[in-house]
MDTraj code that builds the backbone (N, CA, C; nanometers):
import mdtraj as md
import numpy as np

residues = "UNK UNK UNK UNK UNK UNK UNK UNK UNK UNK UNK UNK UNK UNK UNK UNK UNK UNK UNK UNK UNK UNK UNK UNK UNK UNK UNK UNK UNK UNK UNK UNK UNK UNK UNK UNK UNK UNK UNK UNK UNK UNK UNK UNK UNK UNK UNK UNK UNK UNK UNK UNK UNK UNK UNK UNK UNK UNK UNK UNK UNK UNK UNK UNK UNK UNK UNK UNK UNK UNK UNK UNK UNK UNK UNK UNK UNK UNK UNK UNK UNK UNK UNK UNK UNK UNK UNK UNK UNK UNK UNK UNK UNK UNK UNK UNK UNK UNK UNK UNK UNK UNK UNK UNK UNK UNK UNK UNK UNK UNK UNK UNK UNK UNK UNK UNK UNK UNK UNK UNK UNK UNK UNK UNK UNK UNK UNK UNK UNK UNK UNK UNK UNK UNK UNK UNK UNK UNK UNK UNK UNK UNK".split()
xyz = np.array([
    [5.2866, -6.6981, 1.0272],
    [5.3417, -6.6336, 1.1458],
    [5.2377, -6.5433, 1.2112],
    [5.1704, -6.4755, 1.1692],
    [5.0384, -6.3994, 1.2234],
    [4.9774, -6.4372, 1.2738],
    [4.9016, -6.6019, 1.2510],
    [4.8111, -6.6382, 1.2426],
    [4.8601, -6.7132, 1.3878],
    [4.9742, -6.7661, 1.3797],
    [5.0406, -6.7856, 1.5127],
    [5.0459, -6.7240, 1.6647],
    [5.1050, -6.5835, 1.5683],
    [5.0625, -6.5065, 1.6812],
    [4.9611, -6.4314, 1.7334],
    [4.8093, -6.4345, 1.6625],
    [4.6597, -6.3842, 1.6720],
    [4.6753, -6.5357, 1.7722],
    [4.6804, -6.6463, 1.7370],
    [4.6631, -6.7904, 1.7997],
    [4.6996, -6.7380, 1.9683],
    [4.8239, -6.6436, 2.0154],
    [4.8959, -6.6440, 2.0906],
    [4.8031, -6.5486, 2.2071],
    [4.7656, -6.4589, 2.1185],
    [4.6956, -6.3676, 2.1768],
    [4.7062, -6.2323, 2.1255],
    [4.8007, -6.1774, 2.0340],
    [4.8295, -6.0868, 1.9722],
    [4.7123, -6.0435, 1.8917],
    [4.6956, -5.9067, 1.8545],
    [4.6003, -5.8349, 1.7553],
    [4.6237, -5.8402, 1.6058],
    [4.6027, -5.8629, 1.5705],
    [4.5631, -5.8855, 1.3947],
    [4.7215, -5.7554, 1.3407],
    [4.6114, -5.6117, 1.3676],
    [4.6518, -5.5007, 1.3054],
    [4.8464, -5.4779, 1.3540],
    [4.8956, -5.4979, 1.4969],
    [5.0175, -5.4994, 1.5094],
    [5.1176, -5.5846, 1.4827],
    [5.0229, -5.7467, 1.4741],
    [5.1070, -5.8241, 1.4045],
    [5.1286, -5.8084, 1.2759],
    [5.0141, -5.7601, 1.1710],
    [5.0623, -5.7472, 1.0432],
    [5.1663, -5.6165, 1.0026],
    [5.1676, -5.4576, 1.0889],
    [5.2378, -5.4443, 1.1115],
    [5.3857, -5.4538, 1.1126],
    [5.4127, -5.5141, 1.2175],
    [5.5430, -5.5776, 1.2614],
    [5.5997, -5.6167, 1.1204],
    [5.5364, -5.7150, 1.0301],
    [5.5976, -5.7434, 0.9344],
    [5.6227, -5.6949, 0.7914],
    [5.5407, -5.5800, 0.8062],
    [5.5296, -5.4706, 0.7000],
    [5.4093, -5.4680, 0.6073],
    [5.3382, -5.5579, 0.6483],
    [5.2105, -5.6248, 0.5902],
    [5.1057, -5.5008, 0.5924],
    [4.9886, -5.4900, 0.5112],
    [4.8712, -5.3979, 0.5655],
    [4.7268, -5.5219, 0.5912],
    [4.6902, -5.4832, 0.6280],
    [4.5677, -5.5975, 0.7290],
    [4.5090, -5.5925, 0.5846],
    [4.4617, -5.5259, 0.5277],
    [4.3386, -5.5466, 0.4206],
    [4.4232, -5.6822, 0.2930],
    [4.5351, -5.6933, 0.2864],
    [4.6420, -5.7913, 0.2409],
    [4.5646, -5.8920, 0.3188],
    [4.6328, -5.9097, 0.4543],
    [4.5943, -6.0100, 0.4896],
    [4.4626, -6.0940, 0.4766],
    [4.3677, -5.9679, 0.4688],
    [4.2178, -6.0355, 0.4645],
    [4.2072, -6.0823, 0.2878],
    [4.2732, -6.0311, 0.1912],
    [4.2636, -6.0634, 0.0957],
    [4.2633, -6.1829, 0.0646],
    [4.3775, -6.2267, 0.1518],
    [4.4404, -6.3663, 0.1241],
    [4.3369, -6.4606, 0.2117],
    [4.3138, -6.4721, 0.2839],
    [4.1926, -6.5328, 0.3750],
    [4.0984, -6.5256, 0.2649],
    [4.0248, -6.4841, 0.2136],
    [3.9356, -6.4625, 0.1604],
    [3.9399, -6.5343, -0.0105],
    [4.0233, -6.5171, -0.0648],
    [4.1277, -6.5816, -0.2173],
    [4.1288, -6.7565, -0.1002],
    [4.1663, -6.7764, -0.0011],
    [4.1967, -6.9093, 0.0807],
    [4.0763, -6.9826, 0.0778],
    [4.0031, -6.8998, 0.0921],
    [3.8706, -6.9525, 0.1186],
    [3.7908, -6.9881, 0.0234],
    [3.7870, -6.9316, -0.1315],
    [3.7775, -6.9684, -0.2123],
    [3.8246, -7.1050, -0.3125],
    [3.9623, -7.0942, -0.2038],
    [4.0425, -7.2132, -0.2745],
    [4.1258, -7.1475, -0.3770],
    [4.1458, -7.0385, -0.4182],
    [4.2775, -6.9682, -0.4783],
    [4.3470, -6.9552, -0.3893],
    [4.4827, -7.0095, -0.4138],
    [4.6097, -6.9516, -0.3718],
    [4.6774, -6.9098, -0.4619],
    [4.6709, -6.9233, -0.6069],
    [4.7780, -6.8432, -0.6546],
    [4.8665, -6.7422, -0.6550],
    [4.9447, -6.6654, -0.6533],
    [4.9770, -6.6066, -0.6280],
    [4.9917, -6.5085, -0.7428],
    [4.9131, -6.3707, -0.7666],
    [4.8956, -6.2838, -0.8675],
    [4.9877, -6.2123, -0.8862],
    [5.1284, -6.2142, -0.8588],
    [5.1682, -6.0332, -0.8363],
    [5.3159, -6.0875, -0.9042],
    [5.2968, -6.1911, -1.0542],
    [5.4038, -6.2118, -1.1560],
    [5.3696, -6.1421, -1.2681],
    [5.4566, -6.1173, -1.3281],
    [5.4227, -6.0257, -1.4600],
    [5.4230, -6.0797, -1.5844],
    [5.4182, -6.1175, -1.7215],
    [5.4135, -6.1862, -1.8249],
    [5.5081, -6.2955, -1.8493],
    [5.4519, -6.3917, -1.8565],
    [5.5886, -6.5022, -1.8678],
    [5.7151, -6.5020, -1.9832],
    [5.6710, -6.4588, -2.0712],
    [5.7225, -6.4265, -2.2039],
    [5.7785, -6.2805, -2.2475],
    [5.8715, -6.2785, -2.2958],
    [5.9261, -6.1209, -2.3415],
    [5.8533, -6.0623, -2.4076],
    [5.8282, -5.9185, -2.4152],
    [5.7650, -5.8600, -2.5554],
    [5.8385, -5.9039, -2.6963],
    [5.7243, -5.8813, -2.7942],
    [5.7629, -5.8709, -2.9077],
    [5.8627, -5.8066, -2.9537],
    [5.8494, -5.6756, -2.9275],
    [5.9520, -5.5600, -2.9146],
    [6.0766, -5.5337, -2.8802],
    [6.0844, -5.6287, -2.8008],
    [6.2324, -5.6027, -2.6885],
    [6.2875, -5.5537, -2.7775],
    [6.4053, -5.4672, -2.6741],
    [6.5664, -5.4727, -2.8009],
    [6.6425, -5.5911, -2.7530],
    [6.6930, -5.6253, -2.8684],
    [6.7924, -5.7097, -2.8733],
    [6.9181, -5.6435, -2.7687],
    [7.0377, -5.7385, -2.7814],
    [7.1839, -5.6960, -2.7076],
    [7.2208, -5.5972, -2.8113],
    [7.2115, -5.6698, -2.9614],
    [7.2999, -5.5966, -3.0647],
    [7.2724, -5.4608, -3.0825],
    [7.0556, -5.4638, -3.0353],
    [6.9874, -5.2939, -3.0564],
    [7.0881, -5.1942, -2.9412],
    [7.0605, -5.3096, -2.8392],
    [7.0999, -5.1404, -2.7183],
    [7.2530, -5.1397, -2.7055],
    [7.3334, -5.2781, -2.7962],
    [7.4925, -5.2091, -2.8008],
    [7.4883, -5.1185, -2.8967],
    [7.3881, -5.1071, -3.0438],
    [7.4504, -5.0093, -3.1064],
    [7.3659, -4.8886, -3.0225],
    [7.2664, -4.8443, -2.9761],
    [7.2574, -4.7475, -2.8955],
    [7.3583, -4.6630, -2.8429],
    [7.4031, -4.7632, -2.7617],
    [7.5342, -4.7311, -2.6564],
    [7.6481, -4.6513, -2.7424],
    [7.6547, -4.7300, -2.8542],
    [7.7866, -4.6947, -2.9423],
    [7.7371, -4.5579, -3.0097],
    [7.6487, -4.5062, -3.0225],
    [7.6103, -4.4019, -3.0681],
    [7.5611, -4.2993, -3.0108],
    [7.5135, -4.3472, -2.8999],
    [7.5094, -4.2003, -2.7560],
    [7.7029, -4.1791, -2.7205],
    [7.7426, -4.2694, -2.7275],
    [7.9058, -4.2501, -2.7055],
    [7.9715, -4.2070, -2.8253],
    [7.9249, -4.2158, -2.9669],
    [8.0082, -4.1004, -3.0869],
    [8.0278, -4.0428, -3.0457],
    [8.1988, -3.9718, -3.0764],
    [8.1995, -3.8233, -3.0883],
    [8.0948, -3.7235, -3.1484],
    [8.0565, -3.7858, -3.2218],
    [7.9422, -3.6752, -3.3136],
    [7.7958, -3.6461, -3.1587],
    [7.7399, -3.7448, -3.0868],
    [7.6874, -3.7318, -3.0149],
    [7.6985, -3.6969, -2.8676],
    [7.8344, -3.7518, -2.8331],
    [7.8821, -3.7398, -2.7109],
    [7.8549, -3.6441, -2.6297],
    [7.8158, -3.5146, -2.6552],
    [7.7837, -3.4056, -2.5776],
    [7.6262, -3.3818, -2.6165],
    [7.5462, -3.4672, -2.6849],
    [7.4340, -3.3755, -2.6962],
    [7.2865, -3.5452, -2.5997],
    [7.2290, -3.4631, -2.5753],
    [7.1027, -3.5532, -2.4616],
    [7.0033, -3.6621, -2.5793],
    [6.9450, -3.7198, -2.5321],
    [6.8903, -3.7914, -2.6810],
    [6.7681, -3.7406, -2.7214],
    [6.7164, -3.5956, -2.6408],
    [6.6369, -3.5000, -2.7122],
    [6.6982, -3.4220, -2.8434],
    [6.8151, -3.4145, -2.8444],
    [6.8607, -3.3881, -3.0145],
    [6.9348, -3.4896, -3.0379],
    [6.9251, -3.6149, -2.9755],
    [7.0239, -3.7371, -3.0676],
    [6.9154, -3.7899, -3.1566],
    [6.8022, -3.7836, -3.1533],
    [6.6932, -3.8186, -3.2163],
    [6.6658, -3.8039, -3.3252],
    [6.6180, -3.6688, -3.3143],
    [6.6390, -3.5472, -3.4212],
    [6.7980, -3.5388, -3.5311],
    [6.8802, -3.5166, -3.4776],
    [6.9599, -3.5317, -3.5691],
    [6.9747, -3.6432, -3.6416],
    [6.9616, -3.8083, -3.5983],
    [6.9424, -3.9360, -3.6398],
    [6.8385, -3.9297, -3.7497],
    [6.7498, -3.8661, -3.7064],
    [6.6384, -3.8797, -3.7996],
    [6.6606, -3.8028, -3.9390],
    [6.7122, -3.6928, -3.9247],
    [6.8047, -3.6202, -4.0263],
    [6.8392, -3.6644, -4.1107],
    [6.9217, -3.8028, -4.0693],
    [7.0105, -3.9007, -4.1715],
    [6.9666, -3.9809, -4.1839],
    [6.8248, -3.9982, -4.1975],
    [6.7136, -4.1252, -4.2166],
    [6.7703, -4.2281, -4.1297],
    [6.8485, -4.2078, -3.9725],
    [6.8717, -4.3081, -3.8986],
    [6.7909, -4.3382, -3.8146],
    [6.6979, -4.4413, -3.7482],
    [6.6631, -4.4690, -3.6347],
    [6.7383, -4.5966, -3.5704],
    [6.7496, -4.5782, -3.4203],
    [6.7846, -4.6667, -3.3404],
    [6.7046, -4.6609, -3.2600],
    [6.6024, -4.5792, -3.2367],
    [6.4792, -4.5950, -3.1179],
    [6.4384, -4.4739, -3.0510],
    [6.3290, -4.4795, -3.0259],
    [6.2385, -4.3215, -2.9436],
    [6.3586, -4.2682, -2.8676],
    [6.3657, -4.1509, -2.8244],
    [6.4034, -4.1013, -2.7060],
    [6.4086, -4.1549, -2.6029],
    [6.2516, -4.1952, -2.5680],
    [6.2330, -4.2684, -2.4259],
    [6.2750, -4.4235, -2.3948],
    [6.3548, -4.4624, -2.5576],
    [6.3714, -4.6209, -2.5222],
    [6.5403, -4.5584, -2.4913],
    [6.6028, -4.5042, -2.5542],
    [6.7848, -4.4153, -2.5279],
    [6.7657, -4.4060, -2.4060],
    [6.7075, -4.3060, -2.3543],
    [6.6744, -4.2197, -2.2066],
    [6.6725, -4.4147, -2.1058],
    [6.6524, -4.5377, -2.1083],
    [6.5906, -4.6476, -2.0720],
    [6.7755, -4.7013, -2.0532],
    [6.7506, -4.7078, -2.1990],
    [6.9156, -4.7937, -2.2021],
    [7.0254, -4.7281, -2.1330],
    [7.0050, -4.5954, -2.1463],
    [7.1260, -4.5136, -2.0783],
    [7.0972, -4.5413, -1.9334],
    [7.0019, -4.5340, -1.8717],
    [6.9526, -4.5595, -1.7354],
    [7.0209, -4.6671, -1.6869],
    [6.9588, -4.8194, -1.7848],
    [7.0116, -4.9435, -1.7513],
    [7.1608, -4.9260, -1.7379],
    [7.2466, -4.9089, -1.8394],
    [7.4063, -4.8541, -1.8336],
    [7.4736, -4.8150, -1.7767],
    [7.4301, -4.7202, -1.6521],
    [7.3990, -4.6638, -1.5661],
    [7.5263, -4.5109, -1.6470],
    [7.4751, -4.4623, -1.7822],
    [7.5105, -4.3713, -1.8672],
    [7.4749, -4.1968, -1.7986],
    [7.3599, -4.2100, -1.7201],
    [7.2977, -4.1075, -1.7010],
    [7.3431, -3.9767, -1.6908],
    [7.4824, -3.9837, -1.6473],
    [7.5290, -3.8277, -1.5960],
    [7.5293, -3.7540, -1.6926],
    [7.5974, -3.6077, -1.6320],
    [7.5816, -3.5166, -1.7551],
    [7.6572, -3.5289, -1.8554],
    [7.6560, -3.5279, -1.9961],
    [7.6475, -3.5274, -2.0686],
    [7.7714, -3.4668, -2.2018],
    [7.7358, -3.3017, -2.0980],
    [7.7933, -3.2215, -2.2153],
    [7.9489, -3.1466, -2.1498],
    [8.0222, -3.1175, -2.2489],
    [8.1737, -3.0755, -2.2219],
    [8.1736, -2.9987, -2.0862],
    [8.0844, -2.9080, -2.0484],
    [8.0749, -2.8149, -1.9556],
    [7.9926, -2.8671, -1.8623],
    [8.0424, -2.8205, -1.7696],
    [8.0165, -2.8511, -1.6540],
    [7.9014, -2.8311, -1.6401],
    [7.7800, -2.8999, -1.5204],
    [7.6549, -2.9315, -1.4917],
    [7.6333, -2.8145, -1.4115],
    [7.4931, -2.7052, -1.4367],
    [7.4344, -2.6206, -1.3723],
    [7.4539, -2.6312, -1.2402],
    [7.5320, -2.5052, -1.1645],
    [7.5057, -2.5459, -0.9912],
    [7.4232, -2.4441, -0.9818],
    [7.3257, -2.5397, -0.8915],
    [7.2499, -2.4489, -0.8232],
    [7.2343, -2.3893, -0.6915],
    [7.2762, -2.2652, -0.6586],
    [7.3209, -2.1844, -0.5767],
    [7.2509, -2.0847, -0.5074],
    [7.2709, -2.0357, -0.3642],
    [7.1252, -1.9721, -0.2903],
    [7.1833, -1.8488, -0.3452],
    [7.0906, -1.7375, -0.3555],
    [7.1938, -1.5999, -0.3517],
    [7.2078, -1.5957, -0.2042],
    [7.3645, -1.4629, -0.2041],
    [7.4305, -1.4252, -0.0783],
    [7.3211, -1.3504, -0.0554],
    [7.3155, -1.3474, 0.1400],
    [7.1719, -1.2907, 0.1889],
    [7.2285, -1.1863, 0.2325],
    [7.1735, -1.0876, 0.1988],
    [7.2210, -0.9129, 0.2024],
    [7.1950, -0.8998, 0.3522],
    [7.2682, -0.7674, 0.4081],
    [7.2755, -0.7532, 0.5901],
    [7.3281, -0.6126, 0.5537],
    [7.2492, -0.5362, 0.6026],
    [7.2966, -0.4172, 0.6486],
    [7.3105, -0.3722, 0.7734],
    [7.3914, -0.2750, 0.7848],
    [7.4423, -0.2605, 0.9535],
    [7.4813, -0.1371, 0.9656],
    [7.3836, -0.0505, 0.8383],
    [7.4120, 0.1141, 0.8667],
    [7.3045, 0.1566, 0.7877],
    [7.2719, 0.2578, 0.7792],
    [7.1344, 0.3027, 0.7248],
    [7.1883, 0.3230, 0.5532],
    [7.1338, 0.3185, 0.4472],
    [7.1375, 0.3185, 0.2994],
    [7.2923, 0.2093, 0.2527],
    [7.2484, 0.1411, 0.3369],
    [7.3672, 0.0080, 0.2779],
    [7.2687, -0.0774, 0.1635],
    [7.1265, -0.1049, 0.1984],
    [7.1098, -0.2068, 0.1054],
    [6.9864, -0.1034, 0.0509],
    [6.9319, -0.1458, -0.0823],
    [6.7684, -0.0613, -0.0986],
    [6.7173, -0.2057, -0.1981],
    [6.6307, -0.1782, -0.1441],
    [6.5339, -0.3132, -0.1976],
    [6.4325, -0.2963, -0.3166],
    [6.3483, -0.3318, -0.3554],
    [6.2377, -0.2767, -0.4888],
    [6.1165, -0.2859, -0.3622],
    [6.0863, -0.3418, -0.2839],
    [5.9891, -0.3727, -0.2335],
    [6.0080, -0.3429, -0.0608],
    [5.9617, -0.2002, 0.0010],
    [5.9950, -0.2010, 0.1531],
    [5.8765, -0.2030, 0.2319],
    [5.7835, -0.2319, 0.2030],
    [5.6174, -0.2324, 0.2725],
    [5.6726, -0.3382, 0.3566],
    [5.5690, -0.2973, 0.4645],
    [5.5472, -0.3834, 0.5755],
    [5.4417, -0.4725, 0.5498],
    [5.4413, -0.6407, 0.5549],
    [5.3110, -0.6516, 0.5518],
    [5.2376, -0.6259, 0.6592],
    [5.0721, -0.6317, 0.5800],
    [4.9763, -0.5553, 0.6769],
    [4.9197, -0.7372, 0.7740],
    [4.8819, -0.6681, 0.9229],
    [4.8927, -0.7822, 0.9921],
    [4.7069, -0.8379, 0.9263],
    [4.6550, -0.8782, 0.9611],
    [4.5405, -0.9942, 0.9625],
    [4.4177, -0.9404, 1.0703],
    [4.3314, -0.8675, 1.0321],
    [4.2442, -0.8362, 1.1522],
    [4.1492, -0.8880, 1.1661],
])
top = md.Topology()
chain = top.add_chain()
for i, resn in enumerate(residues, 1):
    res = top.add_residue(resn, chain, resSeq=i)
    for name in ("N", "CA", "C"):
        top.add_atom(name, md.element.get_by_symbol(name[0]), res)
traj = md.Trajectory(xyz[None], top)
């Protein structure tokens, strides 16, 4: 389609543009063309890791960020306590993954989630209504 419209009379840089493209892309590919590569690079390993978890790993995950015994605590002490009982089910950062995927993420614990709140902005409208720690003027810039 670019190449169509450079054909047409259009500029390189607004046609690629238009399509969300960046020109140095485009020249990439011209250039990989010209060589006679077209492949296309931008797939990731054909094969699973070694590692993966299984369904059965990240259901028992699931089932154990959801214990009562865990239910209120983040998997920065679900870890730790697991480990306690010579249990592992996986790093922190693979829990913190699965809960993500699950879409588990919210908070967590019995009580309610930190609000975060502006303080009320003080107004005085008579002389010794408010006193501050700090009444300097700043000094201007000469």
């Amino acid at each position: 389609m670019i190449q169509e419209a450079y054909d047409a009379g259009a500029r390189l840089k607004p046609a690629c543009e238009l399509l969300g493209l960046d020109i140095r892309t485009l020249q990439r590919w011209k250039k990989e063309e010209s060589r006679g590569s077209l492949e296309d690079k931008r797939h990731g390993p054909i094969t699973a890791p070694a590692n993966k978890l299984t369904d059965i790993e990240r259901a028992r995950i699931v089932e154990v960020v959801n214990s009562p015994q865990y239910q209120n605590q983040p998997p920065s002490q679900i870890v730790p306590n697991l480990a306690d009982n010579d249990i592992y089910i996986g790093s922190e950062s693979t829990i913190y993954r699965v809960l993500r995927t699950e879409n588990m993420m919210a908070h967590r614990s019995a009580s309610r989630p930190r609000a975060h709140r502006k303080p009320d902005e003080l107004c005085a409208i008579k002389p010794n209504q408010i006193w501050s720690w700090d009444i300097s003027v700043p000094q201007k810039a000469v």
